[in-house]
N, C-alpha and C positions, 0 to 999 in steps of 0.2 A: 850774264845769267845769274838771278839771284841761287846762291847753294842755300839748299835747305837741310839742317841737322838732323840728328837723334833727335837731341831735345828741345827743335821746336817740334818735330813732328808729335814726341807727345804729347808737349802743351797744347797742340790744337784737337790730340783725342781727347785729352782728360775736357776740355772746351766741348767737342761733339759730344763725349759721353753725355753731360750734362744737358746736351740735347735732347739726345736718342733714348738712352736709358735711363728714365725718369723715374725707377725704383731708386731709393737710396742703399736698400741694402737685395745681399743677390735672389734671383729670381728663384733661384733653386741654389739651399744652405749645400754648400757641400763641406763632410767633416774629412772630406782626404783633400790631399794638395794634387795640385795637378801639374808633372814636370814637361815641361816644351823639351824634347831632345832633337837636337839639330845637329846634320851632319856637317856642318863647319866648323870654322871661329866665330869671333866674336864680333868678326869685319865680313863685312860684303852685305848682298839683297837679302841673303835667309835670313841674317841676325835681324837686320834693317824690317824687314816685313812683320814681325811679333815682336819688336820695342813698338808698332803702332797698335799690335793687335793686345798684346799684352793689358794692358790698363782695360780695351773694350772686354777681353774675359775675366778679366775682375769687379768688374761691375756685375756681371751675370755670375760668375764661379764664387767668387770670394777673393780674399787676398794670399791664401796660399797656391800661390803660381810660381813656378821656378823654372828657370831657363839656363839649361845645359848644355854645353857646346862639345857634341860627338867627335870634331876636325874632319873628319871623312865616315864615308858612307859604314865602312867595314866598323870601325869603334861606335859610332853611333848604332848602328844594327846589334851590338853586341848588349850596349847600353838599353836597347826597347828589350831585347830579348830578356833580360836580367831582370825589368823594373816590374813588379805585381801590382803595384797599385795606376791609376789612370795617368794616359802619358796622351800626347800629341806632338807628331813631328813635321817635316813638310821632306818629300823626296823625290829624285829625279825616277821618270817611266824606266828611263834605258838602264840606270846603277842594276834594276833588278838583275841584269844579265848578266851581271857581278857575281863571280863564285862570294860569298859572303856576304853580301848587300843587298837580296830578295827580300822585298815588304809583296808580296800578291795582292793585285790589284782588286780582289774581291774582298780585302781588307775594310773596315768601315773609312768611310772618307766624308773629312767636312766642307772640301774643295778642291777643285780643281783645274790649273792653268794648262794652255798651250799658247808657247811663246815660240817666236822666230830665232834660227839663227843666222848669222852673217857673213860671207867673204868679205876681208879687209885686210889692206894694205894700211902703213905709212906715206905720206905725200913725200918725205926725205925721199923714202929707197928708189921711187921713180918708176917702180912698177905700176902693172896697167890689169884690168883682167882679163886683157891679151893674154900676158903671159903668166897671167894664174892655170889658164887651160892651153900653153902649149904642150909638145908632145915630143921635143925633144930634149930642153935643157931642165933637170930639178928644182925641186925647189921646195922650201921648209914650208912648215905650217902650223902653228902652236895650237895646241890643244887643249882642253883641261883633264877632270877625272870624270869619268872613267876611261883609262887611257886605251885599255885594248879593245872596247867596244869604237873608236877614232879608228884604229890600228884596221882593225876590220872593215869599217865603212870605206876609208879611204886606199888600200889593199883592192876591194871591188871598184873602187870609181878608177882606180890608173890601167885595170886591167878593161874595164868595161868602154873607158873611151879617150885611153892613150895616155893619159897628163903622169906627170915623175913626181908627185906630190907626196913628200915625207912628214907625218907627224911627228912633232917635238912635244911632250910633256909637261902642263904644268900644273899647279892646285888649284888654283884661280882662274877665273875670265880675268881679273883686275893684274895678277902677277904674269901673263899671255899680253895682254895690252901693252904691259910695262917694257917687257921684252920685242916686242915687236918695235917701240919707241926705241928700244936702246939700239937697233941691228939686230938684235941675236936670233930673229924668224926672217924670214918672207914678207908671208902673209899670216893672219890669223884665221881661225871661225870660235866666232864668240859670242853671248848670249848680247840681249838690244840694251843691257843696261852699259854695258863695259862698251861697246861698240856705240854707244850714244855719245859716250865722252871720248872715244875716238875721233867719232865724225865733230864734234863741239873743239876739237882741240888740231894735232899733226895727223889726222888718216885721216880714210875714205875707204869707204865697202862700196861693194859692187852688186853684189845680190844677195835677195833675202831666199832662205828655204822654206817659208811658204810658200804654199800653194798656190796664192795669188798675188803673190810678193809686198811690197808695202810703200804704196801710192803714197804716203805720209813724208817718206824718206828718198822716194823717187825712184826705189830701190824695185830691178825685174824681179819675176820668180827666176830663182837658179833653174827650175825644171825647164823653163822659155829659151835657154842657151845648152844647155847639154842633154844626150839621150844617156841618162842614167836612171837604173828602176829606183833608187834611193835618194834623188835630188830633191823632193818632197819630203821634207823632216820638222818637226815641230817639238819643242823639248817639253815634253809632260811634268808636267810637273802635280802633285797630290799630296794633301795633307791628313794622314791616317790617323785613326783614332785608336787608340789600346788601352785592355780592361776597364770600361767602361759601360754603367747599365745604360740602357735606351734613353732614359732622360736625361743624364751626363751629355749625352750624343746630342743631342737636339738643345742643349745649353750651348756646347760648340757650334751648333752647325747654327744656328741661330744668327751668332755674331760674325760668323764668315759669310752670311746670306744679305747681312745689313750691311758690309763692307764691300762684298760683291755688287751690289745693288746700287752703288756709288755713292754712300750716304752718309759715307766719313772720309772729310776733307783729306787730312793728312795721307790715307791712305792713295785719295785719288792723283794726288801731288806725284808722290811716290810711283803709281803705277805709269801713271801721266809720262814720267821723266825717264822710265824705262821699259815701255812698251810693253807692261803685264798684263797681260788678261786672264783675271781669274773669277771663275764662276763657280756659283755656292747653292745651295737646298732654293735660291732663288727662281731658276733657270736650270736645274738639272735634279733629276732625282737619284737617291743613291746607287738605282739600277744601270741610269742612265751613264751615269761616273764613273762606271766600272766597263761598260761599255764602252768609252771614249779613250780611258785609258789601254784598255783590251788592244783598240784599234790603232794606238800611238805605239803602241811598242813591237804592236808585229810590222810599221813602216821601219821599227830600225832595224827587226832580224828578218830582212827577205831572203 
């Protein structure tokens, strides 16, 4: 498999820009900077997703863009709340259920994804998805953040139809992977990028929690093998806009509609390689976005 980097991904935007954005200078001057705050590092898909987008809103915004790394949902939340001038971040549906990590989804938004997640073992430990859903013996299961909103889903699924399934905590899908290779889980459920290079390397997932599972990967819907109201989950994902006028908005959402729309390479590689689907002022209108997300996050508090 060839790996694809940072920086050729964005040698091939500043390449598409040149395509796409055929103004030299931005479409609309803007005299404020505009900070990206994300609730990460500086490693994984959120940072990875605006090293591509990054250079395309420079083209439209200017070159004062700055990219901040929150580490998690709560400092990053603290960091929007604090900033006056225009920001944009990207955030999970479910963090909102976070005592400190509410963004309201009737927020302004310039996109919006809903991506799969996965059961997956190691081919070492020799487990099967037999025994992910038996009903006598335990069994670990790595997690990421937000950990008690895990704590909870999976608290209803051992009570709803038997299995001894204990979440273990970590920061990462990538740092859950890791741990799963070394022994120290079970099994995992992990977002499609981190469980893409499971399945390319020592694991195997069993089911996807969409709703129609994912024929791509050969993968059932979970809801096809177990009666639980919550086996249908999709991880929302949205990218809010802050203090920002109407046309600042539509400078954003502009460039997430041309990315959405599949019209830069680099990004499609990207999504390509981790099973993102994300839709912009393309395919959905702002009403409609708030509506979508409305309807993802009341699948994770039934």
């Amino acid at each position: 498999m060839k790996i694809i980097t940072i920086s050729s991904f964005v040698a091939a935007v500043i390449a598409v820009g040149a395509t796409y954005f055929i103004a030299t200078k931005p479409a609309v001057a803007q005299n404020e900077p505009l900070k990206i705050i994300l609730p990460s590092g500086s490693t994984g898909s959120f940072n990875a997703r605006f090293q591509i987008m990054k250079p395309l809103l420079e083209k439209e915004w200017g070159n004062k863009i700055e990219l901040i790394y929150g580490k998690n949902c709560k400092l990053a939340k603290t960091l929007l709340d604090a900033e006056k001038g225009p920001a944009l971040s990207i955030w999970m549906v479910f963090a909102s259920a976070v005592e400190g990590c509410k963004v309201p989804f009737d927020h302004p938004s310039a996109a919006v994804e809903l991506n799969g997640f996965r059961f997956c073992t190691s081919k070492a430990s020799g487990l099967t998805a037999k025994d992910m859903l038996n009903k006598t013996k335990p069994y670990t299961i790595g997690v990421t953040d937000p950990f008690s909103v895990y704590v909870e889903l999976f608290s209803d699924m051992n009570k709803q139809i038997g299995t001894k399934l204990k979440p273990v905590p970590y920061t990462s899908s990538g740092k859950a992977r890791r741990g799963l290779l070394a022994g120290d889980v079970d099994f995992v459920l992990m977002s499609p990028s981190n469980s893409n290079k499971l399945m390319k390397s020592d694991g195997q997932c069993f089911y996807s929690t969409l709703k129609d599972g994912e024929p791509k990967w050969n993968l059932p819907a979970f809801r096809s093998v177990v009666d639980f109201d919550r086996a249908s989950l999709a991880q929302g994902l949205y990218y809010p806009l802050f203090n920002m006028s109407d046309a600042q908005k539509e400078v954003v959402r502009k460039v997430f509609a041309l990315v959405a729309a599949g019209e830069v390479e680099a990004f499609n590689k990207f999504a390509g390689g981790r099973d993102v689907f994300l839709k912009g002022t393309n395919e959905l209108t702002p009403k409609q976005m708030v509506d979508v997300l409305n309807k993802n996050f009341r699948s994770w508090n039934k």
